[in-house]
Structures are given as structure tokens and as C-alpha cells.
Backbone as JSON Lines, residues from 0, in Angstrom:
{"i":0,"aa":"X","n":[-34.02,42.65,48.85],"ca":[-34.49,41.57,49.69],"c":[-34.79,42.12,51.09]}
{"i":1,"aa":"X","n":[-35.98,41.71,51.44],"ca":[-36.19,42.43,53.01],"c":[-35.94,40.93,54.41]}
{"i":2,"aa":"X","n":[-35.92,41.54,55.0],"ca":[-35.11,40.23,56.4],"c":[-35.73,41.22,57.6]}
{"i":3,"aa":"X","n":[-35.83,40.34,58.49],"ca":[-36.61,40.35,59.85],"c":[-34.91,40.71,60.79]}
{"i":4,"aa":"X","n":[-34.59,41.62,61.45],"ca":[-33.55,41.17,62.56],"c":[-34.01,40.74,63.71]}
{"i":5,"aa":"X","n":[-33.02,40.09,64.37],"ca":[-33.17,39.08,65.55],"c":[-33.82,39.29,66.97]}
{"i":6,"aa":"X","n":[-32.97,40.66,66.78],"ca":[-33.19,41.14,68.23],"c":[-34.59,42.28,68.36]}
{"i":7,"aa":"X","n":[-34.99,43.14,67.55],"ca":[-35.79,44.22,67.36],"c":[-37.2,43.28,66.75]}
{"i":8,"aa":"X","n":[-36.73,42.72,65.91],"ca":[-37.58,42.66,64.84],"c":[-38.03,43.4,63.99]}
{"i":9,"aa":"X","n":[-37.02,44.35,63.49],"ca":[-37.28,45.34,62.38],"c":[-37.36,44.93,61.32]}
{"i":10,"aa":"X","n":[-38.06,45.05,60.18],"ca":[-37.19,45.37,58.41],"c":[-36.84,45.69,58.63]}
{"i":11,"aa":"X","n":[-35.84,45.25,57.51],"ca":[-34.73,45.95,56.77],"c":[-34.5,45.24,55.2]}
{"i":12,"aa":"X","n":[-34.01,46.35,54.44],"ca":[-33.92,45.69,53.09],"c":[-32.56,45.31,52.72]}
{"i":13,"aa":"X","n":[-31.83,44.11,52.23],"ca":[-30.12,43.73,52.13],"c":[-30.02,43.3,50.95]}
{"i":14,"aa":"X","n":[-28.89,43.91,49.7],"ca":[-28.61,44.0,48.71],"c":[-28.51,42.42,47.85]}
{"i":15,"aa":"X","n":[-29.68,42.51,47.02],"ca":[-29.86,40.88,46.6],"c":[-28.23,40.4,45.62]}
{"i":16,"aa":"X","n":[-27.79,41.32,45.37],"ca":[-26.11,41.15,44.76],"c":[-25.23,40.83,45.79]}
{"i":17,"aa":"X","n":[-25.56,40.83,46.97],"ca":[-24.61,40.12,47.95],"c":[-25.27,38.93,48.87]}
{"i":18,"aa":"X","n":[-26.38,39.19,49.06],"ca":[-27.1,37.87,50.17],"c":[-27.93,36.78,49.47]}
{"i":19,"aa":"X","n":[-27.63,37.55,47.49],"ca":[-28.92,36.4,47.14],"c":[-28.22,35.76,45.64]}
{"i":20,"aa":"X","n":[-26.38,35.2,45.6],"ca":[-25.93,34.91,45.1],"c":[-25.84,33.5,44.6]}
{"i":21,"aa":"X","n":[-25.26,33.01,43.78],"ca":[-25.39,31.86,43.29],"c":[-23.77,31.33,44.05]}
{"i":22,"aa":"X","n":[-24.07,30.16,44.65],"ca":[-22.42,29.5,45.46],"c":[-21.93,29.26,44.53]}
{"i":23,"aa":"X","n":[-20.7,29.46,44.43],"ca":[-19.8,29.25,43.63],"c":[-18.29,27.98,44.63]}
{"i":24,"aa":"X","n":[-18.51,27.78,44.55],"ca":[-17.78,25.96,44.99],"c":[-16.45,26.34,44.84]}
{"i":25,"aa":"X","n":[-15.79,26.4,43.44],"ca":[-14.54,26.12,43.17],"c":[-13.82,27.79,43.43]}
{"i":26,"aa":"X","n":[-14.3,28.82,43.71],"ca":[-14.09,30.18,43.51],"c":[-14.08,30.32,45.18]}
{"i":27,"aa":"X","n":[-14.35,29.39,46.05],"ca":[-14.4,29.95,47.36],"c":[-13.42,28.88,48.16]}
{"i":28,"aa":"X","n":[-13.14,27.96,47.06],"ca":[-12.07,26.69,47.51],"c":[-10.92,27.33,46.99]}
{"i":29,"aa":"X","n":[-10.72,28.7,46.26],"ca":[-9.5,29.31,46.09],"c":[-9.09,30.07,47.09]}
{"i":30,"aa":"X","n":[-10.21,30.92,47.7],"ca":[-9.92,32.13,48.56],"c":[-9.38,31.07,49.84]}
{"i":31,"aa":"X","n":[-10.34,29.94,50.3],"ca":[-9.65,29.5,51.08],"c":[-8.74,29.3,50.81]}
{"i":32,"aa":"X","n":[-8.09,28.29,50.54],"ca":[-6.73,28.14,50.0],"c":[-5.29,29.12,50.32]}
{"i":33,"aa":"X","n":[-6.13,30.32,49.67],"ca":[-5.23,31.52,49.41],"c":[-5.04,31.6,50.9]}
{"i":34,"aa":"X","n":[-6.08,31.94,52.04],"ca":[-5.8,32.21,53.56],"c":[-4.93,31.0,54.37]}
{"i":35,"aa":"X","n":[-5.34,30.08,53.6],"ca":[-4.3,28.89,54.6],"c":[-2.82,29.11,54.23]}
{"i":36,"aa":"X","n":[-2.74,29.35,52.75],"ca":[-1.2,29.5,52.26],"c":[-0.29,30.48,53.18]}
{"i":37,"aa":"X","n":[-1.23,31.61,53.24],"ca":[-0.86,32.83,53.81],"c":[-0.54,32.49,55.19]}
{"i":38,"aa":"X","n":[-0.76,31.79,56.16],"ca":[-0.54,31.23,57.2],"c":[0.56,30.43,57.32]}
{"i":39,"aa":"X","n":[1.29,30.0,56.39],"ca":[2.47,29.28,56.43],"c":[4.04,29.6,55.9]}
{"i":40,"aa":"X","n":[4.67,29.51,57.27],"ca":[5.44,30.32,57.94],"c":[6.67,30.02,56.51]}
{"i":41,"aa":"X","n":[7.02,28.92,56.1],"ca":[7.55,28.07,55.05],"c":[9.28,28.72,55.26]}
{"i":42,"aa":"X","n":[9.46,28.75,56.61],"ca":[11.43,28.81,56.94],"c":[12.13,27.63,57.61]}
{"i":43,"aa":"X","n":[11.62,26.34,57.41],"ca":[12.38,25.48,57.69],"c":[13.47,25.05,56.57]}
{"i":44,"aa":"X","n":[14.59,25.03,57.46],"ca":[15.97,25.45,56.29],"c":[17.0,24.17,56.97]}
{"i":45,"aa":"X","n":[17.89,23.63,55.58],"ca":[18.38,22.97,56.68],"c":[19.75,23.12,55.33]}
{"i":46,"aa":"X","n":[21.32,22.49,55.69],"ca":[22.39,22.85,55.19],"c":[22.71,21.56,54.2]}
{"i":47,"aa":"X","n":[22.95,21.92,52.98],"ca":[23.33,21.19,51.96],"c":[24.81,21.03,52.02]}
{"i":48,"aa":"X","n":[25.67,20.39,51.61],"ca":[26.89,20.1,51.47],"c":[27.84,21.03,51.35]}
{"i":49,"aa":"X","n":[27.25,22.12,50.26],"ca":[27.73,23.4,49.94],"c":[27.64,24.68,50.97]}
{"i":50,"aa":"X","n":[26.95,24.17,52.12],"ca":[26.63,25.11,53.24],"c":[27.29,25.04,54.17]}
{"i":51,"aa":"X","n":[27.79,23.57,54.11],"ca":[28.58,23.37,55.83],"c":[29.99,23.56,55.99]}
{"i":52,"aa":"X","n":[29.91,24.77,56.99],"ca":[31.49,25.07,57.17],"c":[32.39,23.73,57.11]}
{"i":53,"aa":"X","n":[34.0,23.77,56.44],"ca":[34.64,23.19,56.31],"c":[35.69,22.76,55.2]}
{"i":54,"aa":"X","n":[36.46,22.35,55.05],"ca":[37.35,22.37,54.43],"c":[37.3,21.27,52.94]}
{"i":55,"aa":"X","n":[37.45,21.96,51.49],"ca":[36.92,21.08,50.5],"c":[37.78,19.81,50.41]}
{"i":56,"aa":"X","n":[39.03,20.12,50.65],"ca":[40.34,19.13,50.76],"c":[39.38,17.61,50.84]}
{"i":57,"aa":"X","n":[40.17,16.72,49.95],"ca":[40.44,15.62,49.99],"c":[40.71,14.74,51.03]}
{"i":58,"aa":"X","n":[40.28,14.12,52.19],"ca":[40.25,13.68,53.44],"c":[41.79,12.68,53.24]}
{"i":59,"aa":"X","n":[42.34,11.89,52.56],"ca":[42.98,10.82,52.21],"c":[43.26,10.32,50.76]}
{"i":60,"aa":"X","n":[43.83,10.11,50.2],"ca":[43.66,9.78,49.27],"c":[43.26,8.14,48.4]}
{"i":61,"aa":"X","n":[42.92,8.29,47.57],"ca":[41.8,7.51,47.52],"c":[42.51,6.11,47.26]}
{"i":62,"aa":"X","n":[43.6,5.66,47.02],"ca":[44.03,4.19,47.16],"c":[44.59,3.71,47.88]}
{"i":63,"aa":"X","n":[45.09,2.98,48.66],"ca":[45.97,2.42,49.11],"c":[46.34,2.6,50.73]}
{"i":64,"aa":"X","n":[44.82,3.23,51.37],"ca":[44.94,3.43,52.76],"c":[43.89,2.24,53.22]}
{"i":65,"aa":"X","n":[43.39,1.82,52.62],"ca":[42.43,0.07,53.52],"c":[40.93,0.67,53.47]}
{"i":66,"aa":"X","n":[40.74,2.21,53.56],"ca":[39.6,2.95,53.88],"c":[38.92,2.88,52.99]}
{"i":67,"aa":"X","n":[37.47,3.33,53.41],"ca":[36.49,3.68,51.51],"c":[36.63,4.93,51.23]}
{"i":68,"aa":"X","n":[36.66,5.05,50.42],"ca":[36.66,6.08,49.03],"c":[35.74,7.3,50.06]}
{"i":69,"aa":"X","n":[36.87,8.55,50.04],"ca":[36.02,9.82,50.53],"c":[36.61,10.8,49.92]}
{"i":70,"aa":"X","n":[35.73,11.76,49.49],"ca":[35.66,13.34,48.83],"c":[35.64,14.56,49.74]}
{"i":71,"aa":"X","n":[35.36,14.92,50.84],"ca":[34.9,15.63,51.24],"c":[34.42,15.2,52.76]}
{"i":72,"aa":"X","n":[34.7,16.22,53.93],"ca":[34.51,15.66,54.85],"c":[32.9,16.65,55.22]}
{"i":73,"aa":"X","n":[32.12,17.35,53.96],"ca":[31.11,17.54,54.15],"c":[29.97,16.53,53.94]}
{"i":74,"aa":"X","n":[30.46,15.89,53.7],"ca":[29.49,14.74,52.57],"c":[28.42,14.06,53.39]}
{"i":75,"aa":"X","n":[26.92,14.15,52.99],"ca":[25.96,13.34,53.74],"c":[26.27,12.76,54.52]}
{"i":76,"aa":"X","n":[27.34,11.57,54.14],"ca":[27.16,10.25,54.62],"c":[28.17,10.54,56.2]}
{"i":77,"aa":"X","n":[28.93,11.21,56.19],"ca":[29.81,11.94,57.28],"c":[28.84,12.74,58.26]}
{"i":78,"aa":"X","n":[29.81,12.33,59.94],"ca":[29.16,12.98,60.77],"c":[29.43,14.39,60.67]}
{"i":79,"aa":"X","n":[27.82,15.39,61.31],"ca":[28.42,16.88,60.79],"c":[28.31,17.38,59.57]}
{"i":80,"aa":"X","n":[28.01,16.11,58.22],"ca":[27.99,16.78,56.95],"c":[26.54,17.49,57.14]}
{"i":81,"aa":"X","n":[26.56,17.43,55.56],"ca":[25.59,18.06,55.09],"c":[24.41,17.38,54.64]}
{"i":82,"aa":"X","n":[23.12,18.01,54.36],"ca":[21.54,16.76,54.06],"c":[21.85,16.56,52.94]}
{"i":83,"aa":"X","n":[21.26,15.68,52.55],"ca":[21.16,15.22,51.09],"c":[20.26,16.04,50.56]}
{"i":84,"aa":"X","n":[18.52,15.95,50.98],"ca":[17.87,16.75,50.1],"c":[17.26,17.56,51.36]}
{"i":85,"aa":"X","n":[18.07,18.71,51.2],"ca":[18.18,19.71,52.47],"c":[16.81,20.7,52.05]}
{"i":86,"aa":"X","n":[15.83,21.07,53.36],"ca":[14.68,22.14,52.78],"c":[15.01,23.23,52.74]}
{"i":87,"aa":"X","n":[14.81,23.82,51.95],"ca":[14.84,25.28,52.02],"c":[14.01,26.02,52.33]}
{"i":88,"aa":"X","n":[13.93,27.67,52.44],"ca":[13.22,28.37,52.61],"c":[11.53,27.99,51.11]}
{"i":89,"aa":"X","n":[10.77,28.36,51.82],"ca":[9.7,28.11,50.45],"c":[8.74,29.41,51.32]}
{"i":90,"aa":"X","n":[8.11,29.62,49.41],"ca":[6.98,31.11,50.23],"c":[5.82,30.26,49.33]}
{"i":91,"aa":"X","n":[5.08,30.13,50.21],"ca":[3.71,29.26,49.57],"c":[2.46,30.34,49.46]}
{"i":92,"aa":"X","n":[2.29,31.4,49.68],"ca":[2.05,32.65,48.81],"c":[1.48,32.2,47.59]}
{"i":93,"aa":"X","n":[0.01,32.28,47.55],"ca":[-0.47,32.76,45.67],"c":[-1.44,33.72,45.86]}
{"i":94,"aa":"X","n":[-1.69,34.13,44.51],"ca":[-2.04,35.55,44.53],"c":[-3.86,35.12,44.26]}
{"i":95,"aa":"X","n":[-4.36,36.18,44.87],"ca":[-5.79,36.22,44.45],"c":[-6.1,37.63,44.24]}
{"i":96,"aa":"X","n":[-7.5,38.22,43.29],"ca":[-7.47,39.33,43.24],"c":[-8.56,40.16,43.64]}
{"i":97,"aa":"X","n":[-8.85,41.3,44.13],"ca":[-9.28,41.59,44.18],"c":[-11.0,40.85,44.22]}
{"i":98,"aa":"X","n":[-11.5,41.1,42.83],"ca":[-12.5,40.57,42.36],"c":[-12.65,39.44,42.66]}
{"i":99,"aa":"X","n":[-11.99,38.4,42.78],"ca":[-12.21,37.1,43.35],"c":[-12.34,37.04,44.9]}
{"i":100,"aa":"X","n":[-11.89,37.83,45.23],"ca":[-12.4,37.91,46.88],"c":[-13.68,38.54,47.06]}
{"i":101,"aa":"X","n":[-14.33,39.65,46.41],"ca":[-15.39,39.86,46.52],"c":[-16.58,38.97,46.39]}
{"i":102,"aa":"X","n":[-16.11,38.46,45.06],"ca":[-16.94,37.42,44.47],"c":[-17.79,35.87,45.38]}
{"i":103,"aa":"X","n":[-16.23,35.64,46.05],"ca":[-16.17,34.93,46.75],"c":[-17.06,34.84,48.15]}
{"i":104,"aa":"X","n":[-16.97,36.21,48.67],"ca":[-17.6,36.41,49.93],"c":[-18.68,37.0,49.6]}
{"i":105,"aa":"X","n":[-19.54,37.41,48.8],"ca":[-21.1,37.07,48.41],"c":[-21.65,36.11,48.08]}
{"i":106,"aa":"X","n":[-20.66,34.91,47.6],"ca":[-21.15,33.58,47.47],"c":[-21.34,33.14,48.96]}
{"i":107,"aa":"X","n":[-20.25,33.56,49.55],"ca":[-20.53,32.84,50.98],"c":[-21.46,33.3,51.95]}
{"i":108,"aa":"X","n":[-21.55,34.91,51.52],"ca":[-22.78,35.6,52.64],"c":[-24.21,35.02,52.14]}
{"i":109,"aa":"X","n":[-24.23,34.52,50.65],"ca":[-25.58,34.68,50.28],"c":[-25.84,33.06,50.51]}
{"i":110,"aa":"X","n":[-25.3,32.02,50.8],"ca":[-25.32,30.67,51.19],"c":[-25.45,30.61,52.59]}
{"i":111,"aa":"X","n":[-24.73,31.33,53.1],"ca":[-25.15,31.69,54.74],"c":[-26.51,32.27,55.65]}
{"i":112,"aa":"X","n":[-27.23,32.95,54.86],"ca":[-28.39,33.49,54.26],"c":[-29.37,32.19,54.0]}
{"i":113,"aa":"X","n":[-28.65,31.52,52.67],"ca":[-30.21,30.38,52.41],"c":[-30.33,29.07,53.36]}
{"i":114,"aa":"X","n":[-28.79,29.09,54.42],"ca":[-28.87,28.04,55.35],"c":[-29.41,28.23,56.44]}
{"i":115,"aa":"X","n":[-29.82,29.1,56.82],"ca":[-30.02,30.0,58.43],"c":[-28.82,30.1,59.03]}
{"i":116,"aa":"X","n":[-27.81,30.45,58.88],"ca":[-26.11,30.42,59.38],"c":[-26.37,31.75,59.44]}
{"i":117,"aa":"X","n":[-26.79,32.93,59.11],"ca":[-26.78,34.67,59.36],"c":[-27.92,34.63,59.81]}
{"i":118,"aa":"X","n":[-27.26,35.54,61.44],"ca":[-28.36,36.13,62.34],"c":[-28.11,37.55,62.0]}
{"i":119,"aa":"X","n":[-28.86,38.28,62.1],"ca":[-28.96,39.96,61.52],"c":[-29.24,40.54,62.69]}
{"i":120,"aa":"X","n":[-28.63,41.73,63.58],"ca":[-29.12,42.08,64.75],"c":[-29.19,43.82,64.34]}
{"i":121,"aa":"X","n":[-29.63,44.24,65.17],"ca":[-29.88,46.1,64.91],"c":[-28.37,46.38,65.71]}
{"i":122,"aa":"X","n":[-27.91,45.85,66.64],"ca":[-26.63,46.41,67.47],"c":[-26.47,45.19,68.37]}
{"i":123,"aa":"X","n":[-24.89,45.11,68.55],"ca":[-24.74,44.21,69.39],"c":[-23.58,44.54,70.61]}
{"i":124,"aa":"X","n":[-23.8,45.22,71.71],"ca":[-22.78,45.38,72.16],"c":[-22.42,44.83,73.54]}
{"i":125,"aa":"X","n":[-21.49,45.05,74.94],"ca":[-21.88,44.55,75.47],"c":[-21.75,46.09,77.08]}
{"i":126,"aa":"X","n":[-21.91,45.71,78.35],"ca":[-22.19,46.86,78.96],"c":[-20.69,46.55,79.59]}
{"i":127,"aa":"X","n":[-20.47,45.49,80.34],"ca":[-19.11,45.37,81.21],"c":[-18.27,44.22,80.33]}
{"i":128,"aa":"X","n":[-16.91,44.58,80.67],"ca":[-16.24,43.63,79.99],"c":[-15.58,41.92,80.59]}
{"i":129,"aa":"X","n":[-17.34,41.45,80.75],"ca":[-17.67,40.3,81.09],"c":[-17.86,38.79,80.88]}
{"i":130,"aa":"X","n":[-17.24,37.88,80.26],"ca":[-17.24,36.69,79.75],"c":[-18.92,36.76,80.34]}
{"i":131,"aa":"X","n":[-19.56,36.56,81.34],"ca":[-20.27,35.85,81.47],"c":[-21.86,36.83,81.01]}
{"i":132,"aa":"X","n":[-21.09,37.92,80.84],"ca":[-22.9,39.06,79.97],"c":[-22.64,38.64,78.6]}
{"i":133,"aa":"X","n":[-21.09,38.14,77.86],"ca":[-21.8,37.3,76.55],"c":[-22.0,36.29,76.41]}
{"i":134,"aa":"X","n":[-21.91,35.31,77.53],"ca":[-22.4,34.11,77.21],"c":[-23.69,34.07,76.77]}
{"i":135,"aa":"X","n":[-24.51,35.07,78.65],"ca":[-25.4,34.83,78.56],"c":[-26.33,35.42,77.17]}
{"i":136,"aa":"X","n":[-25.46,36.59,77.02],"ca":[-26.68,36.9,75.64],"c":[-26.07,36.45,73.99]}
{"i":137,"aa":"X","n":[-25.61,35.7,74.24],"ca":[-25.5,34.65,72.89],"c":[-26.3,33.3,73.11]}
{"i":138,"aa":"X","n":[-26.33,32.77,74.55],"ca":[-27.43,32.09,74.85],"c":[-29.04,32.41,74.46]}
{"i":139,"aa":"X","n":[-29.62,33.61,74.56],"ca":[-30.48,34.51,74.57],"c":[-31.08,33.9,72.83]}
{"i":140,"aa":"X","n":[-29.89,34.37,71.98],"ca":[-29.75,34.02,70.64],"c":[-29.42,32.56,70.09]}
{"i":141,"aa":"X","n":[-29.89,31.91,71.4],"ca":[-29.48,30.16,71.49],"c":[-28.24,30.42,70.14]}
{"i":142,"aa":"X","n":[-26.88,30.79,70.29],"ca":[-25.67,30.97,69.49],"c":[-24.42,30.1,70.5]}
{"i":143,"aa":"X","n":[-23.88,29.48,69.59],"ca":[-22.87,28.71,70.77],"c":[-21.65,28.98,70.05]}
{"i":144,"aa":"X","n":[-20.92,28.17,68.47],"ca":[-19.57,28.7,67.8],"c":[-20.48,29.79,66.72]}
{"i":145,"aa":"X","n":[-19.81,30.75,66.91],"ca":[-20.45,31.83,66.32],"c":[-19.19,32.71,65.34]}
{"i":146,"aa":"X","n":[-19.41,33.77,65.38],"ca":[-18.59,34.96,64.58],"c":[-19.05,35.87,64.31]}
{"i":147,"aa":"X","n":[-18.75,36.69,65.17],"ca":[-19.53,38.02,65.51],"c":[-18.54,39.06,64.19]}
{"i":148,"aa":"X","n":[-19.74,40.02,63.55],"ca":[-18.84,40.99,62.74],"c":[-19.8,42.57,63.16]}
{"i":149,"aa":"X","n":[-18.77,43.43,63.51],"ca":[-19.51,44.62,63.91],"c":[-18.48,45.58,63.25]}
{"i":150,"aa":"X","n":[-18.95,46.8,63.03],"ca":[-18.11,48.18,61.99],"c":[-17.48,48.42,63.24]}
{"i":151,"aa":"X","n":[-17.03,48.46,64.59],"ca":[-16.49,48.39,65.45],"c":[-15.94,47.77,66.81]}
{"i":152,"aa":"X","n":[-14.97,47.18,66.85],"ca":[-14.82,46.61,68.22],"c":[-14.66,47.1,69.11]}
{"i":153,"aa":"X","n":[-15.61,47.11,70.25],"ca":[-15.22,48.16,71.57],"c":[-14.3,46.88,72.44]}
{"i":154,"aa":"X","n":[-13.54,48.05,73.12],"ca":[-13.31,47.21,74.54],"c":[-13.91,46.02,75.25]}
{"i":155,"aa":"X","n":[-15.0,46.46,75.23],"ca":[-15.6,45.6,76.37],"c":[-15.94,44.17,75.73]}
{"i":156,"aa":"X","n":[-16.6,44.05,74.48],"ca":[-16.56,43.11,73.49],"c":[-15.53,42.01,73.25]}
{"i":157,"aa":"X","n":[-14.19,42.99,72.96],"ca":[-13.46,42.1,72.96],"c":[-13.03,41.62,73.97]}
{"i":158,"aa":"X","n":[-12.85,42.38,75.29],"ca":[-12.4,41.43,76.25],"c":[-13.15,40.97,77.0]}
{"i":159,"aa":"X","n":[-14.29,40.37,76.95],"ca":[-15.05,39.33,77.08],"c":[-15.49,38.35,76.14]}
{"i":160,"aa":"X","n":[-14.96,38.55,75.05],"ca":[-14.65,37.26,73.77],"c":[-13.34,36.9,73.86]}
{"i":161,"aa":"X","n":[-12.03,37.38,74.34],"ca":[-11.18,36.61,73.87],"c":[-10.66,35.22,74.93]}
{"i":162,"aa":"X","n":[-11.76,35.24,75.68],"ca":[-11.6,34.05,76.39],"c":[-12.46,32.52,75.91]}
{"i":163,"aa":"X","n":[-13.2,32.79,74.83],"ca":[-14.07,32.23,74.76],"c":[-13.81,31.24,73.04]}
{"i":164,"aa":"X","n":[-13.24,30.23,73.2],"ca":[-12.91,29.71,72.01],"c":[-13.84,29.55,70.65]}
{"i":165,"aa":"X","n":[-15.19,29.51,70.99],"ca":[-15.93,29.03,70.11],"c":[-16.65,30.47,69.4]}
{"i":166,"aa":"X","n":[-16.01,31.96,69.82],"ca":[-16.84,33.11,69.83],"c":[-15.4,33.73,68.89]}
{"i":167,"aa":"X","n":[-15.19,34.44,67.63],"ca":[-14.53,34.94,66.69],"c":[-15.2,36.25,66.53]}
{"i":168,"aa":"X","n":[-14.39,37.16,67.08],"ca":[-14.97,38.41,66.55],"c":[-13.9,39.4,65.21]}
{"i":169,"aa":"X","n":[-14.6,39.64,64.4],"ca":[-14.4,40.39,62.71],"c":[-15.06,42.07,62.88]}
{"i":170,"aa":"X","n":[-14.45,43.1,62.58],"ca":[-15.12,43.74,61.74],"c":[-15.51,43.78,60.26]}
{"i":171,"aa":"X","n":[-15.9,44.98,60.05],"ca":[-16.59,44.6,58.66],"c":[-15.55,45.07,57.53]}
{"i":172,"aa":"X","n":[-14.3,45.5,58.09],"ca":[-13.29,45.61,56.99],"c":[-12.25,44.26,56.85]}
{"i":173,"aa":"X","n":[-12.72,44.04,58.33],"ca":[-10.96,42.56,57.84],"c":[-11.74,41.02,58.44]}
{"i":174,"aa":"X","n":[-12.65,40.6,57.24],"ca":[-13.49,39.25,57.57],"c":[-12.46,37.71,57.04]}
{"i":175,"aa":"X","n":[-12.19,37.04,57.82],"ca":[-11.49,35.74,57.23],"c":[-13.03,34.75,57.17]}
{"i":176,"aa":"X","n":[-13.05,34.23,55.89],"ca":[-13.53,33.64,55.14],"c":[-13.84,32.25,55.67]}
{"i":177,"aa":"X","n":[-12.38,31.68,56.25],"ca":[-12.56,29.84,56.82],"c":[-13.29,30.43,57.68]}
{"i":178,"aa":"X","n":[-13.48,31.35,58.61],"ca":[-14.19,31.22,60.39],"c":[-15.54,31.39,59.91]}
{"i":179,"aa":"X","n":[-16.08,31.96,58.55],"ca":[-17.89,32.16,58.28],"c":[-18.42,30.56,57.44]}
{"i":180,"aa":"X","n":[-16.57,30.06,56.9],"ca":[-17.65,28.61,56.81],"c":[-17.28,27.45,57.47]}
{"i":181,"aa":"X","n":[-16.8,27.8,58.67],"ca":[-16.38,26.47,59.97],"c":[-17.09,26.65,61.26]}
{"i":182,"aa":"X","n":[-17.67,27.94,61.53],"ca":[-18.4,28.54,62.47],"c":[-19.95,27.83,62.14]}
{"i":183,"aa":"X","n":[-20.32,28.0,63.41],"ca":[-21.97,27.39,62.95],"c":[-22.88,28.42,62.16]}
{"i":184,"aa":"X","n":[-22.52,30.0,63.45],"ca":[-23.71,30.79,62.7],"c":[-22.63,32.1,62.84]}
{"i":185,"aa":"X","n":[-23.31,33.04,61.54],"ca":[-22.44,34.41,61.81],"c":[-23.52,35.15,62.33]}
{"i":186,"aa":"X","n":[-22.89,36.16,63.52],"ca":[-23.99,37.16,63.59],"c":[-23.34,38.45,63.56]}
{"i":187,"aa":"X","n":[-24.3,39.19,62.56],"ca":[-23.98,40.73,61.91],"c":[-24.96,41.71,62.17]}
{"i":188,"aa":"X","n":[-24.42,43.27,62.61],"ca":[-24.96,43.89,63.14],"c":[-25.6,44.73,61.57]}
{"i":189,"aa":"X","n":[-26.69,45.27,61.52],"ca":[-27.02,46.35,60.34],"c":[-26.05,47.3,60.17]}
{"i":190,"aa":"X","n":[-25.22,47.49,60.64],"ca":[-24.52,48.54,60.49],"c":[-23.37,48.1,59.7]}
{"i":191,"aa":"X","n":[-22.64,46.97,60.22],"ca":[-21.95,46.06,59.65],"c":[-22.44,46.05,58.03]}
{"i":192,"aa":"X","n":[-23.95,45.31,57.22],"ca":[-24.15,45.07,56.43],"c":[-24.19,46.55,55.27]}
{"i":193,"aa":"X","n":[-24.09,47.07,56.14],"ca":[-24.24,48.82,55.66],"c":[-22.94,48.79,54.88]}
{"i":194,"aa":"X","n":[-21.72,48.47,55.7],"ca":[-20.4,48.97,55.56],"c":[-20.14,47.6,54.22]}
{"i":195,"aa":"X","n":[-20.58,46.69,54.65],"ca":[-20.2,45.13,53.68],"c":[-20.72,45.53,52.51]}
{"i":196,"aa":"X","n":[-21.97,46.46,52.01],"ca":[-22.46,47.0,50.67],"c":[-21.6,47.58,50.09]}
{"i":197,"aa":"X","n":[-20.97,48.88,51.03],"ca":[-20.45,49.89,50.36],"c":[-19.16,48.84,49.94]}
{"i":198,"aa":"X","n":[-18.51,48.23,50.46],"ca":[-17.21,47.52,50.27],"c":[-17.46,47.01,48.93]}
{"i":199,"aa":"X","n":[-18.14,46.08,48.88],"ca":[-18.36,44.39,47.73],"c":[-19.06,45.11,46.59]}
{"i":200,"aa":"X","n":[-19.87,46.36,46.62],"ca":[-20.88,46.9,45.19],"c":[-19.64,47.9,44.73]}
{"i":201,"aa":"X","n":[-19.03,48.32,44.92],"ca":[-18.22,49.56,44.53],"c":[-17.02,48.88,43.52]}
């Protein structure tokens, strides 16, 4: 497949097995999934009956003191006891493989592609490490929530993106998936798409 880039206006030719895929819906509602799971911390813990320091003993015995009926001075219903249905640790962790992540993110590059959501640039870098030299040249690229992916992050790049909420910068080895389909547009350098071949065809 040949494509125009943004900035030069060169050809270039981009591998129709990754930009010219069929979406796959339910295969990219996993990978997400899989990244949100992975994000959750799941250590809220709290003490069951069997947890709370204290003594198992019999508080009183059970007739003939006027009182109600007690077992245990751990017991829910006691101040200091223990929860009833206490949380535990949980690992919300599922597995995805390999192949389904690939799969996945050629469905999404090649839908990104038939929406106009991928801008293709020859290089994108910046000179000082300036919030306001990338505004202006993401303006340039009328680009506002974006997601920049380059085979390298320099200095200066990043610290004039990390002030900037609506601007996500990726290289081309560690891409999260929700930011290319919550972002408006991705923009990728050729060099980038170079490195995204060798990755996803191999």
C-alpha cells in the first residue's frame, strides 16, 4: 500500500498485513480489557473474624446472665470485631497471548488508517525542550489529543509533552492500545512504521 506523509510529502509503501486489516471488534475488546485489568492494584484487604487479634474464650456464659447470647468477642456484630464479608487481596490479571496482541494492533492500525486517525510523518522531533515549539507544530498538523509514536524518545520531546494532557507519547516497542483508540489522531514517524513491521510480521 503506498501513503503520502504529512510533512514531506513523500511515498512511501506500508505493509497491507498491518494497515489494511479487517477490525476485529471482539479481539480488540480483549486486549483492552487485558490493559485495564493490568492496572488494578486489587489489595484492598480487610480482617475476617479469624484475623482479629483476640481471645477465642467464651465472653459469659450463655444462660442466666440477662445478656444475649455471645461466642466470641471477635464477632461482626462486636465493636473491634471482625467483617462479615471481609475483601481480600484479588489479582484481576488475565492472560493474553502473544498472537492476540499482534492481531489486535493491526486491526487497530489498519482502522486508524481507513478513518484518517494516522498521520504518517518522515521525522518528528523537536529543537528546545519547549511546551510551546510543540504546540505550535502540532497546530501546524491542525493535531490537538494526539499520540505521538517514534523508535525514540529524545529529551527534548518528552519534556515538552509531559506537560501537556491531551499529547501521549509511545515508542514503537511499548504502544498501549486504549490511548490509539481514545486519542483523536495517532501520529507516526516512518521510522517508527519500519520498526512496527519488523515487530507484528515476524
Amino acid at each position: 500500500m503506498k501513503i503520502i506523509t504529512k510533512d514531506t510529502n513523500n511515498e512511501i509503501i506500508i505493509s497491507d498485513k498491518i494497515f489494511n486489516v479487517t477490525f476485529n471488534k471482539e479481539l480488540i475488546h480483549q486486549l483492552i480489557k487485558y490493559y485495564q485489568t493490568i492496572g488494578r492494584q486489587g489489595t484492598k484487604s480487610q480482617k475476617t473474624r479469624s484475623n482479629v487479634k483476640g481471645s477465642s474464650k467464651k465472653p459469659w456464659k450463655q444462660k442466666g446472665t440477662g445478656k444475649a447470647r455471645a461466642g466470641s468477642v471477635k464477632s461482626p456484630i462486636w465493636r473491634s470485631g471482625g467483617v462479615t464479608f471481609a475483601a481480600t487481596n484479588k489479582i484481576y490479571t488475565q492472560k493474553i497471548n502473544k498472537k492476540m496482541y499482534r492481531c489486535a494492533l493491526k486491526s487497530i492500525f489498519s482502522e486508524l488508517l481507513r478513518t484518517n486517525r494516522l498521520i504518517i510523518v518522515t521525522n518528528f522531533f523537536i529543537s528546545q525542550p519547549k511546551t510551546k515549539i510543540l504546540v505550535n507544530k502540532l497546530k501546524e498538523l491542525l493535531l490537538n489529543k494526539v499520540v505521538i509514536i517514534t523508535t525514540m524518545i529524545d529529551q527534548n520531546l518528552f519534556l515538552s509533552s509531559r506537560n501537556l494532557y491531551n499529547v501521549t507519547l509511545f515508542n514503537s516497542i511499548n504502544i498501549n492500545p486504549i490511548h490509539l483508540i481514545y486519542k483523536e489522531k495517532t501520529l507516526i514517524t516512518t521510522q517508527a512504521i519500519k520498526h512496527l513491521e519488523e515487530r507484528l510480521l515476524t
